[in-house]
PDB file with one MODEL, atoms N, CA, C and O in Angstrom:
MODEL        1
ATOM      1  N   UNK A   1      59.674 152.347  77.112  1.00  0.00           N
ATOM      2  CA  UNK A   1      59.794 152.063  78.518  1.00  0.00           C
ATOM      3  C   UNK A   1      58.479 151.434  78.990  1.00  0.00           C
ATOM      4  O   UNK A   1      57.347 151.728  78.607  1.00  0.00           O
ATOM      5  N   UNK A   2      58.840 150.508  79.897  1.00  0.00           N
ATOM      6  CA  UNK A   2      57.325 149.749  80.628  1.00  0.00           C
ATOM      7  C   UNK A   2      57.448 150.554  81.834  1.00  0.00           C
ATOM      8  O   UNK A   2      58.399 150.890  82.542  1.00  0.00           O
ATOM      9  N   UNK A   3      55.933 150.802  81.853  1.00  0.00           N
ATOM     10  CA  UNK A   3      55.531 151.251  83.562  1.00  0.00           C
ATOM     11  C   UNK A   3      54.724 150.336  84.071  1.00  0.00           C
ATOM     12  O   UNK A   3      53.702 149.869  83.568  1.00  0.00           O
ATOM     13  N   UNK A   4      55.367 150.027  85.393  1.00  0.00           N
ATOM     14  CA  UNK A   4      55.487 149.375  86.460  1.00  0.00           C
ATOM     15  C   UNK A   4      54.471 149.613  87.429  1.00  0.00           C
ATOM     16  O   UNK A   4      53.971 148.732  88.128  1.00  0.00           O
ATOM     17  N   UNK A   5      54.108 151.099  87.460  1.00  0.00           N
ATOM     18  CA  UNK A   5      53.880 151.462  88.787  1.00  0.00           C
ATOM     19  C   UNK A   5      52.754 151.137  89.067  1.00  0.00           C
ATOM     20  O   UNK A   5      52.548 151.116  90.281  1.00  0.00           O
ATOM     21  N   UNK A   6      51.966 150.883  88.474  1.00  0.00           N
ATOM     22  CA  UNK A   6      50.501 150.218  88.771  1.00  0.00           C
ATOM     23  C   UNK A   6      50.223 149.250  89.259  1.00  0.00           C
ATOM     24  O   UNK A   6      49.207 148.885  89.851  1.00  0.00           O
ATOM     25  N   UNK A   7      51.559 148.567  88.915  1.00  0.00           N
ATOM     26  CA  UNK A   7      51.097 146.640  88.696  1.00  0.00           C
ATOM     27  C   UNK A   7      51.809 146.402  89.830  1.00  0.00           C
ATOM     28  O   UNK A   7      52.839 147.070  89.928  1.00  0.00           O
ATOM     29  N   UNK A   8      51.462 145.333  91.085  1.00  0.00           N
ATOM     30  CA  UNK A   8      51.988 144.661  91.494  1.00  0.00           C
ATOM     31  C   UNK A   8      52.969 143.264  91.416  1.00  0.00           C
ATOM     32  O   UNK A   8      52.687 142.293  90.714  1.00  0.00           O
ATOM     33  N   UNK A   9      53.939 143.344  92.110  1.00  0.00           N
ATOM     34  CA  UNK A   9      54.887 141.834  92.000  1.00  0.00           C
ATOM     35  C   UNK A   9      54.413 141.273  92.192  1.00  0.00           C
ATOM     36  O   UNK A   9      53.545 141.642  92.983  1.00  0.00           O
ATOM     37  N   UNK A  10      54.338 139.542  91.703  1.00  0.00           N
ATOM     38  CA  UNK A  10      53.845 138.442  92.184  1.00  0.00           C
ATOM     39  C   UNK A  10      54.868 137.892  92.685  1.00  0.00           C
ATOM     40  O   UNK A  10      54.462 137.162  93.589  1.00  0.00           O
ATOM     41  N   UNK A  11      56.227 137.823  92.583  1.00  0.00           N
ATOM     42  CA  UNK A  11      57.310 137.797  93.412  1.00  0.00           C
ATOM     43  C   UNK A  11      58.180 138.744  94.021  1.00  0.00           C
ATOM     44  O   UNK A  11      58.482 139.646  93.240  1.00  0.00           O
ATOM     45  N   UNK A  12      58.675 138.840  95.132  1.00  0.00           N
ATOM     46  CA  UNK A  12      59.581 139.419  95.900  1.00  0.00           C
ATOM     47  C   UNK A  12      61.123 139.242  96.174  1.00  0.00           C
ATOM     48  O   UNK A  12      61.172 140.472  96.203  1.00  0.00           O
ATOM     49  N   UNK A  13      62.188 138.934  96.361  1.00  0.00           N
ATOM     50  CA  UNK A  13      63.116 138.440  96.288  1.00  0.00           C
ATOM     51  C   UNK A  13      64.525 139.323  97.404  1.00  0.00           C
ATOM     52  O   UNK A  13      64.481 140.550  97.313  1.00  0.00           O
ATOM     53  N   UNK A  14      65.517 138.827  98.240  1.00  0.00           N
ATOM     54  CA  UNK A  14      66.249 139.835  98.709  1.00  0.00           C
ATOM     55  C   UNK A  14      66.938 141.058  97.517  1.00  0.00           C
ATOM     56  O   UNK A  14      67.418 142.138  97.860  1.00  0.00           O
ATOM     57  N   UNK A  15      66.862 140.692  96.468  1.00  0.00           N
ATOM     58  CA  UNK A  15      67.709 141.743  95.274  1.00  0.00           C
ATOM     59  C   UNK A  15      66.873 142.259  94.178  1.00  0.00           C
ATOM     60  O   UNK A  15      67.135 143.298  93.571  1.00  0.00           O
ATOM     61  N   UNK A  16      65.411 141.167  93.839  1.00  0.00           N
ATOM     62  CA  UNK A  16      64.709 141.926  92.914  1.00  0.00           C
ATOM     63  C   UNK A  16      62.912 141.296  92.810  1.00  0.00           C
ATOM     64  O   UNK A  16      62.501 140.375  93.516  1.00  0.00           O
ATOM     65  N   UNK A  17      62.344 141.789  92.127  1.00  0.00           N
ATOM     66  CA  UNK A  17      60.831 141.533  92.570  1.00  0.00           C
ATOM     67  C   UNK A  17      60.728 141.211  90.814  1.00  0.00           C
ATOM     68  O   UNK A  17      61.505 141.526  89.913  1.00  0.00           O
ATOM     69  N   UNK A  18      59.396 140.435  90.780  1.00  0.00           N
ATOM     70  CA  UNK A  18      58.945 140.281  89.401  1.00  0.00           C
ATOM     71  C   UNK A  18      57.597 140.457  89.073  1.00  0.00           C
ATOM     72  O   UNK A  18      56.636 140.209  89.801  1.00  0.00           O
ATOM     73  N   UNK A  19      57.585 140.867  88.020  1.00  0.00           N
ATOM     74  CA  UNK A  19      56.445 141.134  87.558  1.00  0.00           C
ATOM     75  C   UNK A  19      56.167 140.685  86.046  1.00  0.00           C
ATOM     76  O   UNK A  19      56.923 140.570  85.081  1.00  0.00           O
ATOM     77  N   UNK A  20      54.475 140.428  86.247  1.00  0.00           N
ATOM     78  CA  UNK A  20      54.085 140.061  84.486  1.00  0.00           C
ATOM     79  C   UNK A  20      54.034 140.892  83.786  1.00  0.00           C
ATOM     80  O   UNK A  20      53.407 141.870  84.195  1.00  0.00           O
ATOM     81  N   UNK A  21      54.751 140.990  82.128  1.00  0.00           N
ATOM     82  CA  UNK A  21      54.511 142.126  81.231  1.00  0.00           C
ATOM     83  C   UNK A  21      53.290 142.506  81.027  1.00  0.00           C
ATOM     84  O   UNK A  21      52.468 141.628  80.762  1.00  0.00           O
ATOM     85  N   UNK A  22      52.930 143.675  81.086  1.00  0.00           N
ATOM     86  CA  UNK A  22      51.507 144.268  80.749  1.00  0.00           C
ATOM     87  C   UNK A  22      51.108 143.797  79.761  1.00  0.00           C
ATOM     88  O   UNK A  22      49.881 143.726  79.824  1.00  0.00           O
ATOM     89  N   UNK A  23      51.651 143.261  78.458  1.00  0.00           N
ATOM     90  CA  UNK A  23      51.241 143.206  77.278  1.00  0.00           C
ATOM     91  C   UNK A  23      51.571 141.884  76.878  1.00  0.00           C
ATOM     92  O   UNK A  23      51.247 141.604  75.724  1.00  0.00           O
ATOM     93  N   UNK A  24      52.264 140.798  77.695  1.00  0.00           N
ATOM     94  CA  UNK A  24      52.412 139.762  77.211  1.00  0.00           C
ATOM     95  C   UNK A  24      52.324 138.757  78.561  1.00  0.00           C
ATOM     96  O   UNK A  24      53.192 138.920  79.418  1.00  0.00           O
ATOM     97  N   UNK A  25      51.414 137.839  78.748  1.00  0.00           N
ATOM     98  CA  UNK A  25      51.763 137.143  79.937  1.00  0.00           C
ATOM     99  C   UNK A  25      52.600 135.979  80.335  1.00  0.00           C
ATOM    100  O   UNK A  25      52.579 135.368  81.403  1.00  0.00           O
ATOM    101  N   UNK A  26      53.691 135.690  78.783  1.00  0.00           N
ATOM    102  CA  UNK A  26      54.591 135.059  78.915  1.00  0.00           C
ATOM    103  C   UNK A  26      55.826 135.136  79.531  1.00  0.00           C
ATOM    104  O   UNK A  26      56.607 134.308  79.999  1.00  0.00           O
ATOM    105  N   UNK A  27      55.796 136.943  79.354  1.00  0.00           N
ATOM    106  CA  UNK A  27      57.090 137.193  79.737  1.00  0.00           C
ATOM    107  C   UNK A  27      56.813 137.600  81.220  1.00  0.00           C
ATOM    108  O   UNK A  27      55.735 138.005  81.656  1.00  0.00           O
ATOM    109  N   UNK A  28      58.512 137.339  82.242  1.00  0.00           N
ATOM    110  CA  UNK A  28      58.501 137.995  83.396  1.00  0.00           C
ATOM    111  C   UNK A  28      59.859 139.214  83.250  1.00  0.00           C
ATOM    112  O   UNK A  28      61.014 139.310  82.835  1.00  0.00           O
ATOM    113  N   UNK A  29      58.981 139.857  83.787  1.00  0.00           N
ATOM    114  CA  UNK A  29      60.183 140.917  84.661  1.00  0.00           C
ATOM    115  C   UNK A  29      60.966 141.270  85.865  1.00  0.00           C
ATOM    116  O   UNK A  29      60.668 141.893  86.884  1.00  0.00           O
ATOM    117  N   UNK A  30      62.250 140.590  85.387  1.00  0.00           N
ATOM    118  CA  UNK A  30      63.106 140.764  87.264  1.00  0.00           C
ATOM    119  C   UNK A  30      63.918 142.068  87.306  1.00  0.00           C
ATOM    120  O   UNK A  30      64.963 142.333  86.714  1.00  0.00           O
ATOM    121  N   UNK A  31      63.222 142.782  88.109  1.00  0.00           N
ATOM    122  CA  UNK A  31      63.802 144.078  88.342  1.00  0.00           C
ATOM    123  C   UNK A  31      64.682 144.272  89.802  1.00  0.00           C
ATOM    124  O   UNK A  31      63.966 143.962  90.754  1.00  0.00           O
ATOM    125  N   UNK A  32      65.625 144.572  90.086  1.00  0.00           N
ATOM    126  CA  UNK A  32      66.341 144.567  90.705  1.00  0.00           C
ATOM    127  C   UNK A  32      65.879 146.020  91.461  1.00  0.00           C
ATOM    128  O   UNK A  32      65.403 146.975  90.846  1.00  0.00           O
ATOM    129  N   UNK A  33      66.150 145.978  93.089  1.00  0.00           N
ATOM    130  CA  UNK A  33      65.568 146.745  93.919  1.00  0.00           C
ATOM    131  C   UNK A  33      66.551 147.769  93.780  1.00  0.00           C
ATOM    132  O   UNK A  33      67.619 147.279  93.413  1.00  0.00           O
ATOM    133  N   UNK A  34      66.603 149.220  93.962  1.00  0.00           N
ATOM    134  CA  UNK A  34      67.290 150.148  93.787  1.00  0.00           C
ATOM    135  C   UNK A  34      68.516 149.745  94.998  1.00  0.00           C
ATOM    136  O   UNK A  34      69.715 149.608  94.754  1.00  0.00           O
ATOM    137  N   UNK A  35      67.990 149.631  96.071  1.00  0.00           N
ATOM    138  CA  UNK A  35      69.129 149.868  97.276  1.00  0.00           C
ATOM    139  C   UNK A  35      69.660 148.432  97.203  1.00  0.00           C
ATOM    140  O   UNK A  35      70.616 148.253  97.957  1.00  0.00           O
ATOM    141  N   UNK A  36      69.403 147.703  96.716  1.00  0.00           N
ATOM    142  CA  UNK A  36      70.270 146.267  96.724  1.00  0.00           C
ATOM    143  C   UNK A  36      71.353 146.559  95.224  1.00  0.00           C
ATOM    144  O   UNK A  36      72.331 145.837  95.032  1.00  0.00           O
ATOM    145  N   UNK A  37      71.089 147.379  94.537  1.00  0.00           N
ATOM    146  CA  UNK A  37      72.192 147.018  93.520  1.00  0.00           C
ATOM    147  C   UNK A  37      73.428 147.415  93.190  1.00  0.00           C
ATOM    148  O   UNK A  37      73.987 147.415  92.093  1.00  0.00           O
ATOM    149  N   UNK A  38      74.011 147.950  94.857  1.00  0.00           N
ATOM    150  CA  UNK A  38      75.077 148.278  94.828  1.00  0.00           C
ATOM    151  C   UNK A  38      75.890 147.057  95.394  1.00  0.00           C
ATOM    152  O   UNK A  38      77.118 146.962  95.372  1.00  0.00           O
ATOM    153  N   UNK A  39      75.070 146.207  95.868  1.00  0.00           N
ATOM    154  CA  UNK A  39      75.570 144.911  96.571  1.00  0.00           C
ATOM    155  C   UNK A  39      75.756 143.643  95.474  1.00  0.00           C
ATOM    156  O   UNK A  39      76.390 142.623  95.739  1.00  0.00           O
ATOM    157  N   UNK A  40      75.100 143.898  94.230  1.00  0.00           N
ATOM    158  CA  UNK A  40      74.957 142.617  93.531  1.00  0.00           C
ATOM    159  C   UNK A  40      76.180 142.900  92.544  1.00  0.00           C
ATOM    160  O   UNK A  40      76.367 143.823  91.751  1.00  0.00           O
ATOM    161  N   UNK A  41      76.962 141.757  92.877  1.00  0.00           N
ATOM    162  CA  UNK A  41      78.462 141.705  91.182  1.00  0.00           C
ATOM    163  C   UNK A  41      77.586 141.702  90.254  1.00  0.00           C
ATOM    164  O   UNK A  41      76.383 141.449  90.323  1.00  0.00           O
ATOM    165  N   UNK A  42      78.454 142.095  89.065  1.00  0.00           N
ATOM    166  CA  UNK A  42      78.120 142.607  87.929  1.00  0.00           C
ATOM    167  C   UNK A  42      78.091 140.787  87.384  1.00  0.00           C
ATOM    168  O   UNK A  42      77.802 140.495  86.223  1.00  0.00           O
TER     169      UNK A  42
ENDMDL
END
């Protein structure tokens, strides 16, 4: 598991925020906001 909680988003989004992998700065992470993901189709 990656923890998150330290690091700030460099993006924001209405459904999910992103962030750079701790360990790789190629990759991004789009994490989807808890209370928006009852709204987003599968």
């Amino acid at each position: 598991m990656i923890d998150l909680s330290n690091i700030e988003p460099f993006a924001k989004g209405g459904n999910r925020s992103c962030y750079q992998h701790p360990e790789n700065i190629n990759i991004c992470l789009k994490i989807t906001h808890p209370e928006s993901s009852k709204s987003i189709k599968s």
